[in-house]
C-alpha positions in Angstrom: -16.4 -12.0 5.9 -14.6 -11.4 9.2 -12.1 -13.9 8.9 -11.6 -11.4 5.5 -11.3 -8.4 7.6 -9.4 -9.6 9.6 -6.8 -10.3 6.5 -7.0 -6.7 6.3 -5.9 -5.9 9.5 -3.0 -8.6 8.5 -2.4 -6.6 5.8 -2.1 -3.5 7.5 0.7 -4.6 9.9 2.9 -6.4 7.1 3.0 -3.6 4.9 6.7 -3.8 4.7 7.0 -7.3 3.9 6.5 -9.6 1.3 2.4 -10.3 0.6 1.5 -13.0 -1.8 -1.9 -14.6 -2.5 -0.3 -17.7 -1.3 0.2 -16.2 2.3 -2.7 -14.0 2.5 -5.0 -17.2 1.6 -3.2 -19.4 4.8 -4.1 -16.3 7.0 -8.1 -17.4 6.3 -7.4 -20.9 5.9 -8.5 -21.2 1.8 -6.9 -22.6 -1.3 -5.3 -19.4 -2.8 -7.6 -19.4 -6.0 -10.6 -19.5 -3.9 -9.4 -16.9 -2.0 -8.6 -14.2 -4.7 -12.2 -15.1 -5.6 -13.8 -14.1 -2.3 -11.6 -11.8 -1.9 -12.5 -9.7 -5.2 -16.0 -10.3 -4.8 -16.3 -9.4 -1.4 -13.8 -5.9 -1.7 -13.9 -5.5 -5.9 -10.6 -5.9 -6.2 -8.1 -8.0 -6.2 -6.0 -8.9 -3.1 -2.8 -7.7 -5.1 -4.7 -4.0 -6.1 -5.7 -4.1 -2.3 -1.8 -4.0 -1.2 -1.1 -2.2 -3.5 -3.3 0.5 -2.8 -3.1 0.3 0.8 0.8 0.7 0.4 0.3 3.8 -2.2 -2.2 5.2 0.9 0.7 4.6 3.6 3.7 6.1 1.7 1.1 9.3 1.2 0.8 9.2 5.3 4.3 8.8 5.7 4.7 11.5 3.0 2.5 13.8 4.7 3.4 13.2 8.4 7.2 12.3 8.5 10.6 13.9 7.3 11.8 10.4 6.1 14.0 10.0 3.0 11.8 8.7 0.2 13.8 5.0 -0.5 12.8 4.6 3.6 9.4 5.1 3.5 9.4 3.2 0.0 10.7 -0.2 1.8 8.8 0.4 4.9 5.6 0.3 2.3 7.1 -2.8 0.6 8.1 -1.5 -2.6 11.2 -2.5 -3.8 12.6 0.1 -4.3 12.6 4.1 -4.1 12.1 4.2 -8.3 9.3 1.6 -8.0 7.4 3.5 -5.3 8.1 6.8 -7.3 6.3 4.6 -10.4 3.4 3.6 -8.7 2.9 6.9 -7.0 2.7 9.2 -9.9 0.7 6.8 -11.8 -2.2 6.9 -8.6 -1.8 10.2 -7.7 -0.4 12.0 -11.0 2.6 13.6 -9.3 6.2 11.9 -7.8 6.2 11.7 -3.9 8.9 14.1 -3.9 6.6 16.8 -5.8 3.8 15.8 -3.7 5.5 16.5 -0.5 7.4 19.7 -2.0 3.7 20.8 -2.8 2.7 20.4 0.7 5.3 22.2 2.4 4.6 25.0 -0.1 1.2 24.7 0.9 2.4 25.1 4.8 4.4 27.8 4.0 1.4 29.8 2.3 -0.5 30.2 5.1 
């Protein structure tokens, strides 16, 4: 389990580059379909859902916290591209990231 959490740390750090199964399974030393095994048993999902979301949750930080154009923060979060970020975003949180940060400077603005 903690060479696992350690992965996630890993994770965290290489947000903006390429993360396969292949690569996260030679961070803990295990055959890569072993490792999606543990992995999902240990966290319930996937390693690929995990990245995913984790990248989702730091282009909603970046989002919330930075001025950055949207295709920057959508290849410092690995996506490939401003559209796919903008796909993957609506679908988690229901709204584009540009309507999500219009919303909260609105929301700023309001009080």
């Amino acid at each position: 389990l903690s060479r696992l959490k350690s992965t996630l740390a890993w994770i965290d750090r290489h947000l903006d580059a390429e993360i396969t199964n292949a690569v996260l399974a030679q961070q803990v030393g295990l055959g890569e379909s072993h490792f999606r095994h543990v992995f999902a048993r240990a966290f319930g999902v996937s390693p690929n859902q995990y990245v995913q979301q984790r990248r989702l949750e730091r282009a909603r930080e970046l989002l919330t916290l930075t001025s950055r154009p949207i295709a920057h923060i959508a290849s410092d979060c690995g996506f490939a591209s401003q559209s796919y970020l903008t796909t993957c975003f609506k679908a988690r949180h229901g709204v584009t990231p540009a309507r999500f940060r219009r919303s909260l400077r609105k929301s700023k603005h309001a009080r």
